[in-house]
DSSP file (Angstrom, degrees, kcal/mol; ACC not computed):
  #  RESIDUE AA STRUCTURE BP1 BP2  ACC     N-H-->O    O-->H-N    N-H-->O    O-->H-N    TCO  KAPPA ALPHA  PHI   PSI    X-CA   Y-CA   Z-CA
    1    1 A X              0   0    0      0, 0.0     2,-0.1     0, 0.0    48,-0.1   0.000 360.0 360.0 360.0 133.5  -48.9    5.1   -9.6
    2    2 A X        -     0   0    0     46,-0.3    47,-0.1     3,-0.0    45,-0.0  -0.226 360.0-119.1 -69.7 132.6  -48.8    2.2  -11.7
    3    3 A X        -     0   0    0     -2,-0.1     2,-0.2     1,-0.1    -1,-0.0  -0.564  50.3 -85.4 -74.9-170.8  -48.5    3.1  -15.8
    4    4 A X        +     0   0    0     28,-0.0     2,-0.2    42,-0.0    44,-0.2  -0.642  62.6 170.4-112.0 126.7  -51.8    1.6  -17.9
    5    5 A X  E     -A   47   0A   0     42,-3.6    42,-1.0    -2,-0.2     2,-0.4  -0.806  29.3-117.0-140.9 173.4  -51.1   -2.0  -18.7
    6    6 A X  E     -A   46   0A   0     40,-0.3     2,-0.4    -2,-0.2    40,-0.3  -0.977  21.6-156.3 -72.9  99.5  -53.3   -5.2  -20.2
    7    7 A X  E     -A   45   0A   0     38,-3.2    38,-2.9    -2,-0.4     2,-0.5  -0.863   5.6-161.9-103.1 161.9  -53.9   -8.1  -18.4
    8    8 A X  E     +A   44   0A   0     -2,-0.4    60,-1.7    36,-0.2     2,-0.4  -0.950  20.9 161.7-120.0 108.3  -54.7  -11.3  -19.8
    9    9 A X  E     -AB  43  67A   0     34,-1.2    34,-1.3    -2,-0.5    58,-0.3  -0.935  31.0-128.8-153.9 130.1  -56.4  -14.2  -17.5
   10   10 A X  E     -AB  42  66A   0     56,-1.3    56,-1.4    -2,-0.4    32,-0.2  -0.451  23.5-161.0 -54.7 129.6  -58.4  -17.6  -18.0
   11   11 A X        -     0   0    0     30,-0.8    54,-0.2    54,-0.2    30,-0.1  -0.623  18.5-128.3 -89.4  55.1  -61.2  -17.8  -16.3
   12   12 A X  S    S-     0   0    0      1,-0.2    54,-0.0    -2,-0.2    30,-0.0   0.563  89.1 -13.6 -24.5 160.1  -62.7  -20.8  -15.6
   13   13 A X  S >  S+     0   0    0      1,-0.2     3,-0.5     2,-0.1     4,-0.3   0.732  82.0 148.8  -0.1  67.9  -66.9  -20.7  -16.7
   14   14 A X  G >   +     0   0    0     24,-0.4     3,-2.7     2,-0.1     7,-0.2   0.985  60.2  78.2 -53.5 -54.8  -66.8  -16.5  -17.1
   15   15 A X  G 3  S+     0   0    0     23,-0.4     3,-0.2     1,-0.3    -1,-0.1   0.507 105.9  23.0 -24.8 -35.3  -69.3  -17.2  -19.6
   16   16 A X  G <  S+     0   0    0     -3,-0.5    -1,-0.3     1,-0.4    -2,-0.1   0.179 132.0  42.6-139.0  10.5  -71.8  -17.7  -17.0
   17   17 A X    <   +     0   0    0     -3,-2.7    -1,-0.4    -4,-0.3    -2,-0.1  -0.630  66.4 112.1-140.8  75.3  -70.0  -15.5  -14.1
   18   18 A X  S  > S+     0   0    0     -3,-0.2     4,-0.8     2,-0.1     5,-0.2   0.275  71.3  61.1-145.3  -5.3  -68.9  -12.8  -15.6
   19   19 A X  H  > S+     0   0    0     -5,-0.2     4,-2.8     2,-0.1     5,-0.3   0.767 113.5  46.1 -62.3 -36.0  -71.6  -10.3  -13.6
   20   20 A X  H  > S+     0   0    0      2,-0.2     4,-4.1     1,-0.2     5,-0.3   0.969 108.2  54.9 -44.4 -62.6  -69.5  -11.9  -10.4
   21   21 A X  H  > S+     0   0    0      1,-0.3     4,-1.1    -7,-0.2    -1,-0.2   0.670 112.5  42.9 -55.6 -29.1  -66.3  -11.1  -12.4
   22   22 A X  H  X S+     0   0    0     -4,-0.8     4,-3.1     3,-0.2    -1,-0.3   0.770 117.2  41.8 -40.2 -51.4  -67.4   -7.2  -12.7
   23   23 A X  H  X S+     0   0    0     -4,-2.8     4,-1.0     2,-0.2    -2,-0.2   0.979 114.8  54.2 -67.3 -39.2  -68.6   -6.7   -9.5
   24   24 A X  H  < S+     0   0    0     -4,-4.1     3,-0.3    -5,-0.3    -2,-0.2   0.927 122.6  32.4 -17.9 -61.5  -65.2   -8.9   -8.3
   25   25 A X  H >< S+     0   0    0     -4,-1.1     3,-4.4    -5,-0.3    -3,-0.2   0.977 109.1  74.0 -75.6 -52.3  -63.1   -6.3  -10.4
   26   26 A X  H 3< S+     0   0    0     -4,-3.1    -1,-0.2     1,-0.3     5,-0.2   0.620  90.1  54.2 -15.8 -60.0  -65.6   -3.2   -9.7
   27   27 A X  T 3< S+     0   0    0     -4,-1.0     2,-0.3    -3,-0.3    -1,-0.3   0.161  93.1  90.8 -93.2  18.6  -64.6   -2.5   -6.2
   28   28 A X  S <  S-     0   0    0     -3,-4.4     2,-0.4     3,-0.1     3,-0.4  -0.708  77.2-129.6 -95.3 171.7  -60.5   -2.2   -7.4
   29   29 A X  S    S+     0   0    0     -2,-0.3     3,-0.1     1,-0.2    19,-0.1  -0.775  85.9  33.2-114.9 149.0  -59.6    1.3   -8.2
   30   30 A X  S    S+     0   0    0     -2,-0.4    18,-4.9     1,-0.2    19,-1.9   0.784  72.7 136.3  67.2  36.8  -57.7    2.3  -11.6
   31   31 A X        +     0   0    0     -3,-0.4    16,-0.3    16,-0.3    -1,-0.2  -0.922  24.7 173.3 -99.7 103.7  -59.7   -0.8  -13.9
   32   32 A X        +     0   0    0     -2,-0.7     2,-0.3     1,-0.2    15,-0.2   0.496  64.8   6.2 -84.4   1.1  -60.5    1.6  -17.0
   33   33 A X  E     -C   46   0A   0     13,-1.0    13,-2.3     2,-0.1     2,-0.3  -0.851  58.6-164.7 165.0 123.8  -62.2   -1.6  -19.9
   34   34 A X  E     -C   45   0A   0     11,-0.3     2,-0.4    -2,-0.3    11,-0.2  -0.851  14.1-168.1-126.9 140.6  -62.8   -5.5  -18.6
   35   35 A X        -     0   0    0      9,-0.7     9,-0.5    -2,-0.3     2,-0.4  -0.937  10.4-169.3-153.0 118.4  -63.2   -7.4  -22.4
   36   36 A X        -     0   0    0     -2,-0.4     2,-0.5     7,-0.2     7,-0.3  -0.999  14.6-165.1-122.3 139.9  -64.7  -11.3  -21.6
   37   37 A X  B   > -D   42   0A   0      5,-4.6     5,-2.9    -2,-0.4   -23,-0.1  -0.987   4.7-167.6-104.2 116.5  -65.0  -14.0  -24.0
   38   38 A X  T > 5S+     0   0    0     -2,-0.5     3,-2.4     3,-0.3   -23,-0.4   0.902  81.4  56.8 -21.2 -78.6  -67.0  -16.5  -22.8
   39   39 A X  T 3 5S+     0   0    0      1,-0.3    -1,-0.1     2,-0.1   -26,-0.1   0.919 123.5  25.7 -50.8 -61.3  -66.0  -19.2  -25.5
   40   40 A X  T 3 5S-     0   0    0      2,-0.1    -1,-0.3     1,-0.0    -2,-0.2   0.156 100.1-135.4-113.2  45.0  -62.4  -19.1  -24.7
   41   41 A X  T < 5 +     0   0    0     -3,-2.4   -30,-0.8     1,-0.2     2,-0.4   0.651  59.8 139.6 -13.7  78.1  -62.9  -17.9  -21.0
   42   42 A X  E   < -AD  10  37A   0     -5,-2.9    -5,-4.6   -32,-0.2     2,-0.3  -1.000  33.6-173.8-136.0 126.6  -60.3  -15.5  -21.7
   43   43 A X  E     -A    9   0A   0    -34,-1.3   -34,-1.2    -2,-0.4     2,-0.3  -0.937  14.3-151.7-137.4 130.5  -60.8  -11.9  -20.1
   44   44 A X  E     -A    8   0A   0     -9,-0.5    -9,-0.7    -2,-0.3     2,-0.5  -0.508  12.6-156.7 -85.6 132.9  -58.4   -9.0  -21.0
   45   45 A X  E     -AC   7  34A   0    -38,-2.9   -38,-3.2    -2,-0.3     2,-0.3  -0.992   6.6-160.0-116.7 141.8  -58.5   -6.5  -17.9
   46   46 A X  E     +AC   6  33A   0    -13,-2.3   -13,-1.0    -2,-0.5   -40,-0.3  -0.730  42.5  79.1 -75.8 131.4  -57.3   -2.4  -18.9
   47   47 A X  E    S-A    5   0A   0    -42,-1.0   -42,-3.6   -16,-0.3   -16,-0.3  -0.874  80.2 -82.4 163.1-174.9  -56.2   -0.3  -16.1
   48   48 A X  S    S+     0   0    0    -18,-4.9     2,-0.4    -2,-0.2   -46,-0.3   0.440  79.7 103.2 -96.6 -16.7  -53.9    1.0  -13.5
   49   49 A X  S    S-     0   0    0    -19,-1.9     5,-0.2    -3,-0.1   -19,-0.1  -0.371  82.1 -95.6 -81.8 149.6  -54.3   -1.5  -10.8
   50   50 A X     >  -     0   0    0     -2,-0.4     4,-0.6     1,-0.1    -2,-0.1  -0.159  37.0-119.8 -47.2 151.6  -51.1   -4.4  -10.3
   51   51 A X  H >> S+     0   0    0      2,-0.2     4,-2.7     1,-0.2     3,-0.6   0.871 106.2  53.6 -84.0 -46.1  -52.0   -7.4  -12.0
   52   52 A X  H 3> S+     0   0    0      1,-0.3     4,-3.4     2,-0.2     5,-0.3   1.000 102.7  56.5 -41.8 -56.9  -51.9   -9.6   -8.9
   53   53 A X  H 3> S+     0   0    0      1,-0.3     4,-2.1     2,-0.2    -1,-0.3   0.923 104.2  54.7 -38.3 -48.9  -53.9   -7.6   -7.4
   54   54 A X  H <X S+     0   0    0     -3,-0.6     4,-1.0    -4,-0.6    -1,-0.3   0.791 108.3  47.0 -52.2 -51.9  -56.3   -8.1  -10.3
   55   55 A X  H  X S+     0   0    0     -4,-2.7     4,-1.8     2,-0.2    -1,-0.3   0.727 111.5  52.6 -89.5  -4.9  -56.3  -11.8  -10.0
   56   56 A X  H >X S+     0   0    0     -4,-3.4     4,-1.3    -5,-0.4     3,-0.7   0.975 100.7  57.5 -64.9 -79.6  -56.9  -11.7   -6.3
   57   57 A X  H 3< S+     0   0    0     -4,-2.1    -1,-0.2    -5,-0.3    -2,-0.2   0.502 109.8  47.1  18.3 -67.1  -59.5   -9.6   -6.6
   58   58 A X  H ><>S+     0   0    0     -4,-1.0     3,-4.1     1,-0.2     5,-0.5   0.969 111.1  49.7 -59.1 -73.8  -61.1  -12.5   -8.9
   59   59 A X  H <<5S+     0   0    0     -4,-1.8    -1,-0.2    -3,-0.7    -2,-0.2   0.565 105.6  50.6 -69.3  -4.5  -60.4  -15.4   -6.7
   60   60 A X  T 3<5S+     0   0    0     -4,-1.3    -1,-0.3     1,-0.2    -2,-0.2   0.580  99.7  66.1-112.3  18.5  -61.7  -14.2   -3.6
   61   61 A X  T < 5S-     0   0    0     -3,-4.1    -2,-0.3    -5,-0.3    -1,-0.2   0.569 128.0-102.5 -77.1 -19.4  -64.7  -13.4   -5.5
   62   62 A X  T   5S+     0   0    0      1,-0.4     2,-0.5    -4,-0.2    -3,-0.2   0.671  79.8 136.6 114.4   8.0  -65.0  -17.6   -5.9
   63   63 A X      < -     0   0    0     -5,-0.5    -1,-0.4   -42,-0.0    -2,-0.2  -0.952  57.5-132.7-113.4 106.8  -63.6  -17.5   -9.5
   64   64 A X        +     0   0    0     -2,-0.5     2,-0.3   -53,-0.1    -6,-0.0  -0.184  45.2 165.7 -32.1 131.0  -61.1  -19.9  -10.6
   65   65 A X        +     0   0    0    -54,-0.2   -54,-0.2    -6,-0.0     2,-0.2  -0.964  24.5 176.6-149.1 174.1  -58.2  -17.8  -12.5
   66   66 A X  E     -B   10   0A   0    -56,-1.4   -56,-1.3    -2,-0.3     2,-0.4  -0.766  42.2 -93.4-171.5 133.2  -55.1  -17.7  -13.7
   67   67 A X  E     -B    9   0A   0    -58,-0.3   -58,-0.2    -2,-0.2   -56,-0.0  -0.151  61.0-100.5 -61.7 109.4  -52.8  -15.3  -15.7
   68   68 A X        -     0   0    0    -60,-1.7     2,-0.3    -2,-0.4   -60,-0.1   0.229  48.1-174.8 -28.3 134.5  -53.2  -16.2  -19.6
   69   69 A X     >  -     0   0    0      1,-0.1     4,-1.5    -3,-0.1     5,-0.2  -0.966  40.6-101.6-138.5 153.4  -50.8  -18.1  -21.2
   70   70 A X  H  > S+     0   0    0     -2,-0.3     4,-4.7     1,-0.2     5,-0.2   0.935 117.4  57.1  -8.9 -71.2  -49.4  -19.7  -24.3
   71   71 A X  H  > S+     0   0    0      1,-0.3     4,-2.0     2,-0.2     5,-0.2   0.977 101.4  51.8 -53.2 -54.7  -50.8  -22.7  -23.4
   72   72 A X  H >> S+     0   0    0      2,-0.2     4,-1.1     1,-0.2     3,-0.6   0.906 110.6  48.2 -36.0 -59.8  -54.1  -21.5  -23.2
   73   73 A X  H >X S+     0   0    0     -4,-1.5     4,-3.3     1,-0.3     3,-1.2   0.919 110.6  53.3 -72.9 -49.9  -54.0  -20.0  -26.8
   74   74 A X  H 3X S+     0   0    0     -4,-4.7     4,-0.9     1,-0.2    -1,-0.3   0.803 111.9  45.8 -62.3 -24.6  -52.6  -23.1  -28.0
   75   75 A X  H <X S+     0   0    0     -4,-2.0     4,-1.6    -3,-0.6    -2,-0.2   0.577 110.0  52.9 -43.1 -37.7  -55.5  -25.0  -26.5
   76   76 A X  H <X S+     0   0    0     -3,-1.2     4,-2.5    -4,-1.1     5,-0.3   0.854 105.3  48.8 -89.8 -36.7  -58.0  -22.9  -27.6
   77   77 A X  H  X S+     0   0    0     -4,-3.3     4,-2.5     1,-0.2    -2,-0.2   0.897 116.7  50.2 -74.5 -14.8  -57.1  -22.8  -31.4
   78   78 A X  H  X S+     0   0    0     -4,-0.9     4,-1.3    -5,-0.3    -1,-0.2   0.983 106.9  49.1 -49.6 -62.8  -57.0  -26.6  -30.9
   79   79 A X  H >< S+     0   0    0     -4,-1.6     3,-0.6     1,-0.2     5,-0.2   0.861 119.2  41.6 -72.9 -38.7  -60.3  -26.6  -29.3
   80   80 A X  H >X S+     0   0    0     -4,-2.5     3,-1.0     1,-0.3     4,-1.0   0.825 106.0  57.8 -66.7 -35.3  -61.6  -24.3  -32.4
   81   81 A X  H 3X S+     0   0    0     -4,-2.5     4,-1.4    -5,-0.3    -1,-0.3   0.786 110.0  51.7 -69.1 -21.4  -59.8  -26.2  -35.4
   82   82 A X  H << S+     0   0    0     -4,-1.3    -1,-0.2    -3,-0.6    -2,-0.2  -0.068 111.4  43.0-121.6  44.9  -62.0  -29.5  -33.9
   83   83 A X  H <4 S+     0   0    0     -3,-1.0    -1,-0.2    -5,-0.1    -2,-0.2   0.042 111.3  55.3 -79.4 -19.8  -65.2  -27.7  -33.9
   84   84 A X  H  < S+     0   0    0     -4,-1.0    -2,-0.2     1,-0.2    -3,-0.1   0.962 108.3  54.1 -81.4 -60.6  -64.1  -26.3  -37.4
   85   85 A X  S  < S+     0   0    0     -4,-1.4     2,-0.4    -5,-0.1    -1,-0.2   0.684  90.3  86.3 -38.3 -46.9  -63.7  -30.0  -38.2
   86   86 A X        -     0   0    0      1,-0.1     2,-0.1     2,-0.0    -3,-0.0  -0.650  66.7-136.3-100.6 143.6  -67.2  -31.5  -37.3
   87   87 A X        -     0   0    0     -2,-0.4     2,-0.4     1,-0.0    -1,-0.1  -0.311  13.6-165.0 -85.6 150.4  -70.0  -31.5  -39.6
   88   88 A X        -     0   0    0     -2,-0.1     2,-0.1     0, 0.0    -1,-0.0  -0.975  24.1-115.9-139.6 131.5  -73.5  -30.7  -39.2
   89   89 A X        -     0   0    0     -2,-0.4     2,-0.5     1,-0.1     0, 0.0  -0.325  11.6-137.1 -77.0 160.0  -76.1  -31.5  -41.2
   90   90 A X        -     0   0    0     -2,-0.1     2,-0.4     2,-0.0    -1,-0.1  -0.668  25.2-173.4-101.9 143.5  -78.3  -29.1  -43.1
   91   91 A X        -     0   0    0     -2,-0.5     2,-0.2     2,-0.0     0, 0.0  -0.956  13.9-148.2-123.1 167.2  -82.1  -30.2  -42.9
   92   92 A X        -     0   0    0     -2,-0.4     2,-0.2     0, 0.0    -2,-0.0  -0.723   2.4-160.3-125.4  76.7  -84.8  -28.3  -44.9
   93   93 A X              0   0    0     -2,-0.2    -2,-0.0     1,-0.2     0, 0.0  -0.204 360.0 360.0 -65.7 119.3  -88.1  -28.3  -43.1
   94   94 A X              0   0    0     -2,-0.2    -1,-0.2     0, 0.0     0, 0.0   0.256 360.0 360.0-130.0 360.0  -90.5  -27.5  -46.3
């Protein structure tokens, strides 16, 4: 038996497949807590089952995936510091 580990894996559009990605993951045995963000299609998987196993799981559900990386994180605070950046105007419908 595998000890209780964290995986970390990009998901291409979770956001909007992420009932797939639970049912995907449902039918593995020892997945205690699935955590998605949407925004930075980053979902953290809790359990006992091997992490391959885990992204198989995913991809033969149809889900682009890939085990989380650096790169990712640096990509995403990029992508957030230039939303952080653009302005939106306030209107005041009176």
């Amino acid at each position: 038996m595998h000890e209780e580990q964290t995986v970390e894996l990009k998901v291409e559009m979770v956001g909007i497949h992420e009932k797939r990605l639970r049912k995907c993951l449902s039918k593995l045995k020892g997945i205690e807590k699935v955590e998605v963000d949407g925004n930075s299609q980053k979902v953290v998987v809790t359990g006992y089952a091997h992490r391959n196993k885990i992204l198989k799981a995913i991809r033969r559900g149809g889900l682009k995936a890939d085990f989380w990386s650096a790169q990712n994180e640096l990509l995403n605070a990029y992508a957030s510091a230039s939303y952080a950046n653009f302005g939106f105007n306030n209107f005041n419908f009176s």
